[in-house]
N, C-alpha and C positions, 0 to 999 in steps of 0.2 A: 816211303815209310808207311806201314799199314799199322792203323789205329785201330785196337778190338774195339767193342763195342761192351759198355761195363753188363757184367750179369746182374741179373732183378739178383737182392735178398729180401730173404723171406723171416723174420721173428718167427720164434720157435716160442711156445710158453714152457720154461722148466718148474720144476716142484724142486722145493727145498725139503730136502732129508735128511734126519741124520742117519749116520754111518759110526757107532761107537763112541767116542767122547765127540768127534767133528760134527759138522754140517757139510753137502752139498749141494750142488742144482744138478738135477737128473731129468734127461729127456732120454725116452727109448728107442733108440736106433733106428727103428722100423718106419717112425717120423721122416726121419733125417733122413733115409732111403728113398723113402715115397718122393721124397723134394725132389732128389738128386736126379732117381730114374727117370719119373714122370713128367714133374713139371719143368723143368731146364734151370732151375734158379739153386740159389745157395743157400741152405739153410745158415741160421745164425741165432742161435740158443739166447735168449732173454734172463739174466737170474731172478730169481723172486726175491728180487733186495730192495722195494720200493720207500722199505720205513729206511733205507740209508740213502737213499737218490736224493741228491741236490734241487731245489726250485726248478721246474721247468724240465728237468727229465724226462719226462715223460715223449714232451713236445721234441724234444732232439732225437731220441730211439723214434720216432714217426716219422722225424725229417729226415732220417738214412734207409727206414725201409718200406719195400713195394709192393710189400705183401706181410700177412700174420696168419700163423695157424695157431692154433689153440688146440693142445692135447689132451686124451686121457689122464688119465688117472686114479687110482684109488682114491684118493681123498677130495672130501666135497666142499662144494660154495656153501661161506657158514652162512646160518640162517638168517644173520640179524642183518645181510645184504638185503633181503627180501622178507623184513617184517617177520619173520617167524621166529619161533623158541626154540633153544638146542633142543637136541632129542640125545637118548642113549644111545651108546657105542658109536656116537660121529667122529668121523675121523680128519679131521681139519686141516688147510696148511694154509692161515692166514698172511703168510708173507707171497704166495703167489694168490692170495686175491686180491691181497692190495696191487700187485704189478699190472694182473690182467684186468681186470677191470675197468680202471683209468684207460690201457692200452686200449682196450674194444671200442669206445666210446669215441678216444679220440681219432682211431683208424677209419670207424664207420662216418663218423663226420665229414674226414678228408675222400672218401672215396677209397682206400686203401684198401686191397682185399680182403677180403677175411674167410677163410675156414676154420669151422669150429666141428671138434670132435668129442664126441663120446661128452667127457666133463666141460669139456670146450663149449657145446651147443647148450649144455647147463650155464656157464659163466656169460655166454651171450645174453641168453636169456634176459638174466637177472640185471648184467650189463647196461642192457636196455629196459629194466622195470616190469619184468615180470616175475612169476615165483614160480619154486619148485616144489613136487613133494621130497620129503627127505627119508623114505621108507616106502618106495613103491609098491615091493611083495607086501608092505601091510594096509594097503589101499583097496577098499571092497570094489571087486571086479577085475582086478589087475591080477596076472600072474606074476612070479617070481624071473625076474629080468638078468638077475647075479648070474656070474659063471658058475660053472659045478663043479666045483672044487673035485669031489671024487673022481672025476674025468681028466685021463690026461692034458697035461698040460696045450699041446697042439690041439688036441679036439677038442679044447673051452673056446679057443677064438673060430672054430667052422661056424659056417652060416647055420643058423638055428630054426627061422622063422621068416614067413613073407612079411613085406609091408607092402600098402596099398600107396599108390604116388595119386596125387590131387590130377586135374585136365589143367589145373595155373601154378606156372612156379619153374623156380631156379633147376629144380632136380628133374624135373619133367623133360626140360631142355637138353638138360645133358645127358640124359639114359635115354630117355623117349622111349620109357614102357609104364604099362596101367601097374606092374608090381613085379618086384624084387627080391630073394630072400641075403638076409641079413645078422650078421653074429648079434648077439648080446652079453653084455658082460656091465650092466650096470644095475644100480642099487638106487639112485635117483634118476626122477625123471620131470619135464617139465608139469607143472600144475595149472599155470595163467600164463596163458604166451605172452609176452613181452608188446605195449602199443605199438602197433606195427607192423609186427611180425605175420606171416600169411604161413599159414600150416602146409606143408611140401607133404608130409606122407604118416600114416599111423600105421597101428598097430592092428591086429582082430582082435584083440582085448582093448584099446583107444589109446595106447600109450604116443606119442607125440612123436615122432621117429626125424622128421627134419623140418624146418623154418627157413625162411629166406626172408628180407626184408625192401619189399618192391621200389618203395620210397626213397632209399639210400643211393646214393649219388655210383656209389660200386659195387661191385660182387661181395654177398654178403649171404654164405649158407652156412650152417651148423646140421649135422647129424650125428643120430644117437646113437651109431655103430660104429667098429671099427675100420676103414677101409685100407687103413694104411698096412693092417696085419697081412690082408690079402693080396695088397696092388700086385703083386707078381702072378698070381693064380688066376684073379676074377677081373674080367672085361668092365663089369661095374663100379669096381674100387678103382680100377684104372681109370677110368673114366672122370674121377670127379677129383682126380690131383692133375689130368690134363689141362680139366677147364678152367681150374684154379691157377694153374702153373699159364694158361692163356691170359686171363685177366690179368695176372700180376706184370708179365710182359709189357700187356700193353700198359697198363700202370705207369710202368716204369719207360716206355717209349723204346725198348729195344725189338719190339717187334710190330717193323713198320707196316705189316700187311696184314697186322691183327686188328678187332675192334673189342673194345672193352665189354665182356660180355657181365650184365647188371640183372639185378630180379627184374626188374619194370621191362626189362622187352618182351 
């Protein structure tokens, strides 16, 4: 009798939207793709239902999975996570902050992987005690980071702009280049990195582009681009759901010839 060997899952973070009179949880395909092609594991969508979750919930969705990404999104980390005041036109979904946040906190504890994307590496952040800004384009020195809406739909997620990668750090290891160019399609961005956090790569205007956190027991990056739009086109987006999709493996012990790759090496 031959026994598989079970496949890592992976927490997906969904956004609650509505649809008409309903509500749903909505994660964008391209997510769910990236898992499937790149890293070897199973995605498995999280709802942002925390204010109806039971005692201890949290602790049980940590104890089935060997990995979490955290997605994009239009809608941002509300402010009062990180001490600051609403601003105009914020576009909110407080039932997936209540979900993801608890979930980061308690993943990055156990050693659990984590990638965080786009709003994702926003929810890290704050996650772990830092702020953001919540109007980047209105930040003196900073450019306008938002997609451009007048542009086709396909050519708002193309790569936009270089970022610079540090000589220390998680991304350094998995690209292994001084710089990379990278779409943009955000409207916040991080303000005070989170204690802990070690800055992976900016911008030429300073914008904060990825964080890793050296101290935490597991693989732990966030970046401020999309990589999952592109993993089928670019060797760099490919790259960093491989290493992700390696660490969670090893996470989870199904890949006995892997080593859990962490910021601190």
């Amino acid at each position: 009798m031959t026994v598989s060997r079970p496949v890592p899952i992976v927490g997906v973070s969904a956004c609650r939207r509505a649809f008409d009179i309903f509500h749903g949880h909505w994660v964008m395909e391209r997510n769910l793709e990236a898992l499937l092609e790149t890293s070897g594991c199973v995605p498995l969508a999280v709802p942002a239902m925390a204010r109806l979750f039971p005692a201890g919930a949290i602790d049980s969705i940590l104890d089935r999975l060997d990995g979490l990404l955290l997605t994009g999104s239009p809608s941002n980390v509300e402010p009062h996570h990180y001490d600051a005041e609403p601003f105009e036109g914020d576009f909110n979904d407080p039932d997936r902050d209540a979900t993801t946040l608890p979930l980061i906190r308690g993943a990055v504890r156990r050693g659990i992987p984590v990638f965080a994307v786009c709003r994702g590496i926003q929810e890290l952040n704050v996650a772990m005690g830092g702020s953001l800004h919540g109007k980047l384009h209105e930040v003196p020195g900073h450019r306008d980071h938002r997609s451009d809406k007048t542009r086709p739909k396909g050519v708002r997620s193309a790569r936009q702009h270089p970022i610079a990668i540090a000589g220390q750090g998680l991304l350094r290891r998995i690209l292994n280049a001084d710089s990379v160019i990278v779409n943009t399609l955000h409207a916040q961005g991080i303000r005070e990195p989170a204690p802990g956090a070690r800055i992976n790569a900016v911008t030429d205007d300073g914008v904060i582009e990825a964080i890793d956190f050296p101290e935490s027991p597991g693989f732990v990056l966030g970046v401020q681009w999309h990589p999952e739009i592109t993993h089928d086109t670019d060797e760099n987006s490919r790259a960093l759901f491989e290493a992700f999709g390696a660490a969670v493996r090893a996470y989870a012990g199904a890949d006995a010839a892997g080593g859990l790759l962490t910021a601190a090496e």
